[in-house]
C-alpha positions as CSV (number, residue, x, y, z in Angstrom):
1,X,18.4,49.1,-150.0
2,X,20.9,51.6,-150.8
3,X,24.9,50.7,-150.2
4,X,26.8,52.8,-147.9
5,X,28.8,55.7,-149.3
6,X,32.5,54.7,-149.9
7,X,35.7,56.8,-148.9
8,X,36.7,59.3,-151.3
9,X,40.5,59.4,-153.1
10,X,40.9,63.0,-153.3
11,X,43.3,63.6,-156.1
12,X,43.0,67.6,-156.9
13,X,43.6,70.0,-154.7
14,X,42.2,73.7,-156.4
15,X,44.1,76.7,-154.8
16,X,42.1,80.1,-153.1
17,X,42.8,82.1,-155.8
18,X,40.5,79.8,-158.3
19,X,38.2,78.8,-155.7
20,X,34.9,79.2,-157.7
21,X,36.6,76.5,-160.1
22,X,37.1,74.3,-157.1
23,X,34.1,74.6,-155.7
24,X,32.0,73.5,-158.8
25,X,34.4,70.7,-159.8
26,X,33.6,69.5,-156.0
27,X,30.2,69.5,-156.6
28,X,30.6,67.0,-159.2
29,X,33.8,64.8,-158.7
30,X,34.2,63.4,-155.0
31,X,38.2,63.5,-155.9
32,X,38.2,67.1,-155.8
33,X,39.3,69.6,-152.7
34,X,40.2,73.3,-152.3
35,X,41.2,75.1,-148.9
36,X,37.8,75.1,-146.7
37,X,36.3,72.2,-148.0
38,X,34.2,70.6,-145.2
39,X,34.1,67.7,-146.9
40,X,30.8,65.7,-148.9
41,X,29.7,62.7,-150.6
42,X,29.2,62.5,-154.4
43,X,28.2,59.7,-156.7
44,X,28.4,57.4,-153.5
45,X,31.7,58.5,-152.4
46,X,32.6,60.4,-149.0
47,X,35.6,63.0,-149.3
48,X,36.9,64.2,-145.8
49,X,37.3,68.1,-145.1
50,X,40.0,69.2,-146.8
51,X,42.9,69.9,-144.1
52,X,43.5,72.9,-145.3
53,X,41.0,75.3,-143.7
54,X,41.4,78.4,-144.4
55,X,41.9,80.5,-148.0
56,X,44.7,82.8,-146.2
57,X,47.0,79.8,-145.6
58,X,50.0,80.9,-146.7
59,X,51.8,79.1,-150.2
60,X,54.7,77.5,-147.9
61,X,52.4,76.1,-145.0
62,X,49.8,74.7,-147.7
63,X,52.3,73.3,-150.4
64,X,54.0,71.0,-148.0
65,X,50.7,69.6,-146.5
66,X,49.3,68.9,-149.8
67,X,52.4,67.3,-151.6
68,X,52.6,65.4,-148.5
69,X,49.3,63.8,-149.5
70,X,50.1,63.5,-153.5
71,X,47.8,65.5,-154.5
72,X,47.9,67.7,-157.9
73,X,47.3,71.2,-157.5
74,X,46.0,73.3,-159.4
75,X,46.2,77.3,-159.1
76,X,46.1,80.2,-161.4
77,X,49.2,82.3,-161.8
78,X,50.8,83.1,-165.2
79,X,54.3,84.3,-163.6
80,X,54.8,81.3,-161.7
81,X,58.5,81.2,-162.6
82,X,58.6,84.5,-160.5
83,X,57.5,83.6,-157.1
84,X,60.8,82.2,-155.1
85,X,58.8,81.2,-152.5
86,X,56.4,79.1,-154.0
87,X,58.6,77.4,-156.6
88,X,60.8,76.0,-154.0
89,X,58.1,75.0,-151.9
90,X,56.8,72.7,-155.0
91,X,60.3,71.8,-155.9
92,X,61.4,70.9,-152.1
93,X,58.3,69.1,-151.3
94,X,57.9,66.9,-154.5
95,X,55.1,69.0,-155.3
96,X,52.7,68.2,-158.5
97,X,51.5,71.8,-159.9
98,X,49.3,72.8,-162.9
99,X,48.8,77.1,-163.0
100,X,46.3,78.5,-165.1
101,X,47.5,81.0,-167.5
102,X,45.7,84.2,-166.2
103,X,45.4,85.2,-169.4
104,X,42.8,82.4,-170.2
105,X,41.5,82.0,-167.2
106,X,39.9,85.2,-165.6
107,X,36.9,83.9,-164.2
108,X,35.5,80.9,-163.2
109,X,34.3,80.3,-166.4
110,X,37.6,80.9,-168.5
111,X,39.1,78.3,-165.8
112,X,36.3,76.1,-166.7
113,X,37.0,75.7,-170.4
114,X,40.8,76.2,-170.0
115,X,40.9,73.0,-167.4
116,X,37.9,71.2,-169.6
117,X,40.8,71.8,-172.8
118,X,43.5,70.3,-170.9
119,X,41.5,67.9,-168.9
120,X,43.2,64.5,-170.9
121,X,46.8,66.4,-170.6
122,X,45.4,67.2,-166.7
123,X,44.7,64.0,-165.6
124,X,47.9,62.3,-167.3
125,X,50.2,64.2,-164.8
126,X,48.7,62.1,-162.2
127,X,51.2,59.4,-163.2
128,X,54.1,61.9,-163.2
129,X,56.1,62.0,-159.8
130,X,57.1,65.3,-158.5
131,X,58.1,67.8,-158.4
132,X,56.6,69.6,-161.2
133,X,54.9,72.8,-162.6
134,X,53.2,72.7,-166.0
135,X,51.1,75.8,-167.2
136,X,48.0,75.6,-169.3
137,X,46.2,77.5,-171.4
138,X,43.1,77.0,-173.5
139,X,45.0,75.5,-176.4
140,X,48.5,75.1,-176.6
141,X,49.9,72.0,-174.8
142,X,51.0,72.3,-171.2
143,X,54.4,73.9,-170.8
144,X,56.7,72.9,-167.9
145,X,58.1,75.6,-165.7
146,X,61.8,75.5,-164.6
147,X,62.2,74.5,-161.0
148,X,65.7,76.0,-160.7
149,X,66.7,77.9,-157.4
150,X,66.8,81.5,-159.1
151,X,64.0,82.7,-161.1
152,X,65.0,84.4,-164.7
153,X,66.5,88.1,-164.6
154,X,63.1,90.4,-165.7
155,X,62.8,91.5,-169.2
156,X,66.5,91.8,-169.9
157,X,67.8,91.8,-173.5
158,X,71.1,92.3,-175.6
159,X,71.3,95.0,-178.3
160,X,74.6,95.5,-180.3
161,X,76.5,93.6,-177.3
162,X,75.2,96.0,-174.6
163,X,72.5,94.9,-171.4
164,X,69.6,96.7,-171.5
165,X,66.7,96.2,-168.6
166,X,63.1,97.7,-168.3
């Protein structure tokens, strides 16, 4: 007679814009959701639909939700330290981020190997509170992303005591 599934503790929650990498780590770990997950048992263990529904959900409707529910996430997005919006959505919210460097992670397979790299570093931030953002790439150690309220002034540099921009 074969036991009864068990509830799933959904730990990962893979953002829209690496979807393909969420949807094939679901496939094989019941811990795993991304936005439009309908849910599904693996290795005997049921995860509920994900509560996020839909892939156009906006970064400061989603963020909240998920934090709420202590989940890591885990999105693509090598200029994280740019986007306002998001940071303070994470930082506000006691959000737990990991972003892909874009540069190693193209496709589903890049994201593959770059989060199969990291995976022991990965899975240690589950014991971290938020809020945090690291970033990964394939091989150098996760780097942590300031949280402050104002992101860095673009590309600016000193030469001979004089500003100069882009």
């Amino acid at each position: 007679m074969t036991q009864p599934a068990r509830p799933a503790t959904v730990r990962f929650y893979f953002d829209a814009d690496i979807l393909g990498l969420g949807k094939t780590l679901a496939r094989l770990r019941p811990d795993v959701t991304y936005p439009g997950d309908a849910g599904a048992t693996v290795h005997r263990r049921t995860r509920p639909a994900c509560p996020i529904t839909k892939t156009s959900t906006p970064d400061e409707e989603w963020i909240p939700e998920v934090s709420g529910r202590g989940w890591l996430i885990v999105t693509r997005d090598s200029r994280i330290q740019e986007h306002r919006a998001e940071l303070a959505a994470v930082r506000d919210n006691g959000g737990r981020m990991i972003a892909l460097a874009s540069r190693d992670a193209g496709g589903t397979w890049a994201q593959l190997e770059v989060f199969f790299n990291q995976w022991r570093r990965i899975e240690a931030t589950l014991a971290e509170p938020g809020p945090f953002i690291y970033t990964a790439s394939r091989t150098a150690p996760l780097r942590s992303v300031d949280l402050g309220t104002e992101p860095p002034p673009p590309s600016v540099r000193v030469t001979g005591g004089l500003l100069s921009g882009p």
